[in-house]
Each structure stands twice: as structure tokens, then as C-alpha cells.
Short mmCIF file of the C-alpha atoms (twelve columns), coordinates in Angstrom:
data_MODEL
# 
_entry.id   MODEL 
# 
loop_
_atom_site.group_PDB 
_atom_site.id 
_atom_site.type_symbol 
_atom_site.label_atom_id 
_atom_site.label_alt_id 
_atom_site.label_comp_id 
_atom_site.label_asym_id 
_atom_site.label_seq_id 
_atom_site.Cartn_x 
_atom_site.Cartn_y 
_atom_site.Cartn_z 
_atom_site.pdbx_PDB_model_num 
ATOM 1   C CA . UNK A 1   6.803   10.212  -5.553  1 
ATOM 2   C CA . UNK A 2   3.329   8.745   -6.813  1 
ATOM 3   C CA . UNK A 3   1.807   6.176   -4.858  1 
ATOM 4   C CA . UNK A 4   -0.658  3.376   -6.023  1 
ATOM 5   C CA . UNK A 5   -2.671  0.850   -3.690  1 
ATOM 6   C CA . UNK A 6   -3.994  -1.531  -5.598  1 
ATOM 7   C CA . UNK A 7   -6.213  -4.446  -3.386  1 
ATOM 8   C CA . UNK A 8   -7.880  -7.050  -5.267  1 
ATOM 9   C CA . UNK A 9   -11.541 -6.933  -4.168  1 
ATOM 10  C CA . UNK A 10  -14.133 -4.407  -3.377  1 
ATOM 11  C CA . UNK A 11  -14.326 -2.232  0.066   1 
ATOM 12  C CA . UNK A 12  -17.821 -3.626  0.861   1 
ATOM 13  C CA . UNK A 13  -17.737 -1.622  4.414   1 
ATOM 14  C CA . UNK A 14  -18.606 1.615   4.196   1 
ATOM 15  C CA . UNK A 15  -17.165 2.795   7.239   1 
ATOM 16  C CA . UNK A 16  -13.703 1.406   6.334   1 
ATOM 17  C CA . UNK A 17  -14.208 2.881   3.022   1 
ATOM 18  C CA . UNK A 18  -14.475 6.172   4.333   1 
ATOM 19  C CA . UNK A 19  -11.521 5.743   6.242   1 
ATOM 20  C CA . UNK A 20  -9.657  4.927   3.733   1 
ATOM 21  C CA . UNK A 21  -10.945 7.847   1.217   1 
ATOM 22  C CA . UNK A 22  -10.115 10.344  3.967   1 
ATOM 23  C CA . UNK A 23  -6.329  9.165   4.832   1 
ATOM 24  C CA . UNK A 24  -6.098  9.892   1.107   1 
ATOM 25  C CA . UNK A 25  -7.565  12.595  0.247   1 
ATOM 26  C CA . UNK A 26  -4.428  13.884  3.326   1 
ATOM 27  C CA . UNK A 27  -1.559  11.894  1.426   1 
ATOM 28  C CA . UNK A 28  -2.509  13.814  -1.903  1 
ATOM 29  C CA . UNK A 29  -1.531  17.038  0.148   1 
ATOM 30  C CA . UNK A 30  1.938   15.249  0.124   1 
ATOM 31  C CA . UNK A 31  2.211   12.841  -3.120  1 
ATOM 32  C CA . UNK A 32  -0.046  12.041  -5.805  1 
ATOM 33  C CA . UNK A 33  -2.368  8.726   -4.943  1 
ATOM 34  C CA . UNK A 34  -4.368  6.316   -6.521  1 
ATOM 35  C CA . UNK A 35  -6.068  3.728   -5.170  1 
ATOM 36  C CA . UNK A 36  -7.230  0.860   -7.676  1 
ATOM 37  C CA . UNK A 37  -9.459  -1.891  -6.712  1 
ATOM 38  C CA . UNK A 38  -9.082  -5.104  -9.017  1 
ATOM 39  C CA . UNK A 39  -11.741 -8.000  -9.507  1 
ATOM 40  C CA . UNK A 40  -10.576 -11.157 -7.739  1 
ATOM 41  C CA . UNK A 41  -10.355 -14.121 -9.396  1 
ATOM 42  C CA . UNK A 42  -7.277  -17.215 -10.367 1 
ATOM 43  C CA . UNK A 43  -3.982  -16.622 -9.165  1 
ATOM 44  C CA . UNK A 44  -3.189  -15.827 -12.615 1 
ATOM 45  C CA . UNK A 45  -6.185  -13.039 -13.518 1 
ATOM 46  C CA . UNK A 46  -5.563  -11.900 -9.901  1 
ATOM 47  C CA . UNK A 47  -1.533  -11.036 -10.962 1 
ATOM 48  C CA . UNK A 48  -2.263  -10.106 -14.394 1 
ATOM 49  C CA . UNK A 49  -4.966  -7.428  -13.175 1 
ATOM 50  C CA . UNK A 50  -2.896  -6.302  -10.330 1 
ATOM 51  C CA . UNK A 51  0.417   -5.590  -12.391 1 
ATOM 52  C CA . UNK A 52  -1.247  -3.965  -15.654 1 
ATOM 53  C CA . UNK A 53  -1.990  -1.169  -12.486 1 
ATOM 54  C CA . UNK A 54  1.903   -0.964  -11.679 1 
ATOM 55  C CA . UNK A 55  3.683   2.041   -13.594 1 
ATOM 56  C CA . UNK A 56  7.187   2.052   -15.498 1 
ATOM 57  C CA . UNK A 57  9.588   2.755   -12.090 1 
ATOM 58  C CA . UNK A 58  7.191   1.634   -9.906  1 
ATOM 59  C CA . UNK A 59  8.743   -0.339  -6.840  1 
ATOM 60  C CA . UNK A 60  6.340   -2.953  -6.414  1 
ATOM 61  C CA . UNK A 61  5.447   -3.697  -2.405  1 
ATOM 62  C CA . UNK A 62  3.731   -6.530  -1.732  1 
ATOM 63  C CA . UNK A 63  1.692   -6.585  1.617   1 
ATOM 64  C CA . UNK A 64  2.204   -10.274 3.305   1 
ATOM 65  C CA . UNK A 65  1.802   -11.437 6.999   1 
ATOM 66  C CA . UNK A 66  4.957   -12.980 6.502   1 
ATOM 67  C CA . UNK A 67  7.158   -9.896  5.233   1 
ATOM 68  C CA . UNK A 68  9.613   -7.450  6.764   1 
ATOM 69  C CA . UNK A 69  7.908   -5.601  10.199  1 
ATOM 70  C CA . UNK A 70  9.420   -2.324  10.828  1 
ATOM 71  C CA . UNK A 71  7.884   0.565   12.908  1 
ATOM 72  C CA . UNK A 72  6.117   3.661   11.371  1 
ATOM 73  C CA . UNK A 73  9.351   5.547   11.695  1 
ATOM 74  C CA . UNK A 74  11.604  3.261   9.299   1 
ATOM 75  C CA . UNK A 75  8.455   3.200   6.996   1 
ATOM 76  C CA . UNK A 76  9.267   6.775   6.767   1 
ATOM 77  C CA . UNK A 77  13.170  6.184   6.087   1 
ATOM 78  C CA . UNK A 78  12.356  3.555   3.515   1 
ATOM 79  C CA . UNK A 79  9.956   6.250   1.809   1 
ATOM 80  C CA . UNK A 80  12.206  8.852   1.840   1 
ATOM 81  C CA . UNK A 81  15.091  6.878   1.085   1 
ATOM 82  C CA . UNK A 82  13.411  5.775   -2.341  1 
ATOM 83  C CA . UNK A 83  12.492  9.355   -2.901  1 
ATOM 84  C CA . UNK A 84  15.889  10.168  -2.443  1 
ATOM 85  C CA . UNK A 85  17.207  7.879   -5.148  1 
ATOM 86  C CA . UNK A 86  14.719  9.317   -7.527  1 
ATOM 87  C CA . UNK A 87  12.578  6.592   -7.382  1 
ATOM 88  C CA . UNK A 88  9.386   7.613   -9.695  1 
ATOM 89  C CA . UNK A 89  6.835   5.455   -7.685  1 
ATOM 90  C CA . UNK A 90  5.321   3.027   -5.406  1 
ATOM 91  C CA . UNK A 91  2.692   0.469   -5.699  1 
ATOM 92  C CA . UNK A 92  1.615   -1.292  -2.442  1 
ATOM 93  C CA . UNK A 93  -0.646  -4.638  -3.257  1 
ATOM 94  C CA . UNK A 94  -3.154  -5.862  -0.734  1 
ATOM 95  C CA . UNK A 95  -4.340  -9.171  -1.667  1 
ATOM 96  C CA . UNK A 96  -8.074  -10.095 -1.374  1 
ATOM 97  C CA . UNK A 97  -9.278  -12.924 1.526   1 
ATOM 98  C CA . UNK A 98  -7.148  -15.269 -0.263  1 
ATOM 99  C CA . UNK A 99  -4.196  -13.162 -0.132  1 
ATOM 100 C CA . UNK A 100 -1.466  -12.349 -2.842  1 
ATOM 101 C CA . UNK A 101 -0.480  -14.410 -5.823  1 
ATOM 102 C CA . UNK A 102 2.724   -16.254 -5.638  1 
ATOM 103 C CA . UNK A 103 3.994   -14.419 -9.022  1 
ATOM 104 C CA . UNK A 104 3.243   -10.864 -7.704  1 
ATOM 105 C CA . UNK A 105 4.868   -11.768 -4.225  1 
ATOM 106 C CA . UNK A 106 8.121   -12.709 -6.580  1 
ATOM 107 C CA . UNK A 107 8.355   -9.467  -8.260  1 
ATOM 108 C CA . UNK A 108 8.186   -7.590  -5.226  1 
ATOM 109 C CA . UNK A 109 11.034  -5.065  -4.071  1 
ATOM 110 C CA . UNK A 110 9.732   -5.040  -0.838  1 
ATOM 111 C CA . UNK A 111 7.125   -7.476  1.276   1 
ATOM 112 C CA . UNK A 112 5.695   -6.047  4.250   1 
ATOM 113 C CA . UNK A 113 3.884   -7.238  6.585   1 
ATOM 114 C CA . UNK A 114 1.995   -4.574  8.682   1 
ATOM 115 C CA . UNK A 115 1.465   -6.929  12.063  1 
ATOM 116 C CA . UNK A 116 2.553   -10.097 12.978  1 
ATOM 117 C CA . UNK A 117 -1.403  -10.268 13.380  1 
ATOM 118 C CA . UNK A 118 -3.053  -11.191 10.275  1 
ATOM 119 C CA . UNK A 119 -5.442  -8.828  9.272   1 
ATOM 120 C CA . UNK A 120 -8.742  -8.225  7.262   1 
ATOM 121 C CA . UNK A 121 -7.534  -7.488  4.235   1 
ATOM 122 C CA . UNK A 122 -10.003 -4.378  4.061   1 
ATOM 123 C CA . UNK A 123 -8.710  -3.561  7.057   1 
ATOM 124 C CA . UNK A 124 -5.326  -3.793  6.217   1 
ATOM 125 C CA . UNK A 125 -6.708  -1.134  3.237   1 
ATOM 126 C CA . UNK A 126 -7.000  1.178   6.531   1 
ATOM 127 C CA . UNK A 127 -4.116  0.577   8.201   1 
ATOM 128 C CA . UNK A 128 -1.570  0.915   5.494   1 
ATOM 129 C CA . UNK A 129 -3.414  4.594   4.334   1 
ATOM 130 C CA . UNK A 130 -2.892  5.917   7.660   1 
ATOM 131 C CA . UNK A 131 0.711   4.393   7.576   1 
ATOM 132 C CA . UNK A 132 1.375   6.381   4.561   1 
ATOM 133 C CA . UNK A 133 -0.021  9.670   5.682   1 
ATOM 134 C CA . UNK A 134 1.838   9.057   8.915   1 
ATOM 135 C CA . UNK A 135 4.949   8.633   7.221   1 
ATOM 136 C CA . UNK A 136 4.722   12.014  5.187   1 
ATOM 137 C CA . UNK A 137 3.724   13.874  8.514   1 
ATOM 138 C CA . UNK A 138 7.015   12.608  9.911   1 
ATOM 139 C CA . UNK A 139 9.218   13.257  6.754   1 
ATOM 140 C CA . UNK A 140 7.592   17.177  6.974   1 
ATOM 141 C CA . UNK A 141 8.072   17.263  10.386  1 
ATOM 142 C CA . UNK A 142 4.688   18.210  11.178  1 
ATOM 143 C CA . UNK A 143 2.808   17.180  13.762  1 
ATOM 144 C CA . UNK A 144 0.437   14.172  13.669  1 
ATOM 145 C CA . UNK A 145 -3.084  15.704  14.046  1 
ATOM 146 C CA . UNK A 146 -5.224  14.166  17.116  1 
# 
């Protein structure tokens, strides 16, 4: 399955950056991954630049405080439940400080909040690449490494 996180803004901090670059260079071990950063801007620039980045078959996840919470273990079953149906790909959308456009929220398969805490949204950049790679460990069975 090839995954796609596409965040509307720049990672300004480095540190979080790096983070993020080394949860997936572990997920490509597992599934092909892009990550796409997209220029913020109207509600409508902001949803035309984020979908142009969504593939044919892509299921479209939206990241919102006020979506579906599950724990890293039915992340996992939702993953491998799509793979499972022969679903081609996912795209996961992180909205900039502003957060996600009303029209890409609509088109959604899936919104997701990762906390009932609202997070930075470069943060949230963070959170959701180790949630991936997490997810993959547990679908291989291997161990999380410490």
C-alpha cells in the first residue's frame, strides 16, 4: 500500500523535521512513502494544492481534532484492513495552523483525530509518522525498537 502525507506548510523546526525524515525513511522498509509539503494559502488554493497530491485509489484521511480516536492498535486493523481489500493507497492531510479546508474534510474516507489534545500541526507531522511505522511493526509482528 503507498502512503502519502501531505501537510500544507513548511517544517520550519529542524528537530521535528528530522523526526519526521527518520520515522520514514523506517515506513519505506514496509510501504512506499511520500511526504509532500503544500504552500498555504485560501481555503480554496489550500484544497486544490492538497488534492492534485492525492493518487487514483487513494483513500483520502483527513487529520481533524474533531475525528474518530482509536488506539495505535485499531490504526493497525484499519491499515491492514484497507490493504486487505486491495486498497492501492493512502493519503493522510495535516492542515497548516489554520487547519483543513472544509472541502477536503468532505471528501475524506476517514477523519482522525490523533488526541483529543489539539496539536501543533508540525507536531502532529511527528506523531502521525511514528503512528504509521508503529502500525507496520505491529502488522509484522516485530517488535517496537526502544
Amino acid at each position: 500500500m503507498d502512503l502519502r502525507i501531505i501537510a500544507v506548510g513548511k517544517m520550519k523546526d529542524r528537530n521535528l523535521r528530522a523526526a519526521v525524515e527518520d520515522y520514514a525513511r523506517r515506513i519505506k522498509r514496509y510501504a512506499p512513502l511520500e511526504l509532500i509539503e503544500v504552500k498555504a494559502g485560501s481555503e480554496a488554493e489550500e484544497s486544490e494544492r492538497i488534492l492534485k497530491h492525492r493518487k487514483s485509489g487513494d483513500l483520502l484521511v483527513a487529520l481533524d481534532e474533531h475525528g474518530r480516536r482509536i488506539d495505535s492498535a485499531g490504526f493497525a486493523r484499519i491499515l491492514e484492513r484497507w490493504m486487505n481489500e486491495g486498497r492501492k493507497g493512502a493519503a493522510f492531510v495535516i492542515g497548516g495552523a489554520d487547519g483543513l479546508p472544509d472541502p477536503v474534510r468532505e471528501k475524506a474516507a476517514l477523519l482522525l483525530s490523533l488526541s483529543p489534545m489539539t496539536l501543533p500541526h508540525q507536531l502532529a507531522r511527528v506523531v502521525l509518522a511514528e503512528q504509521l511505522y508503529r502500525a507496520w511493526t505491529m502488522l509484522r509482528g516485530e517488535p517496537y525498537p526502544r
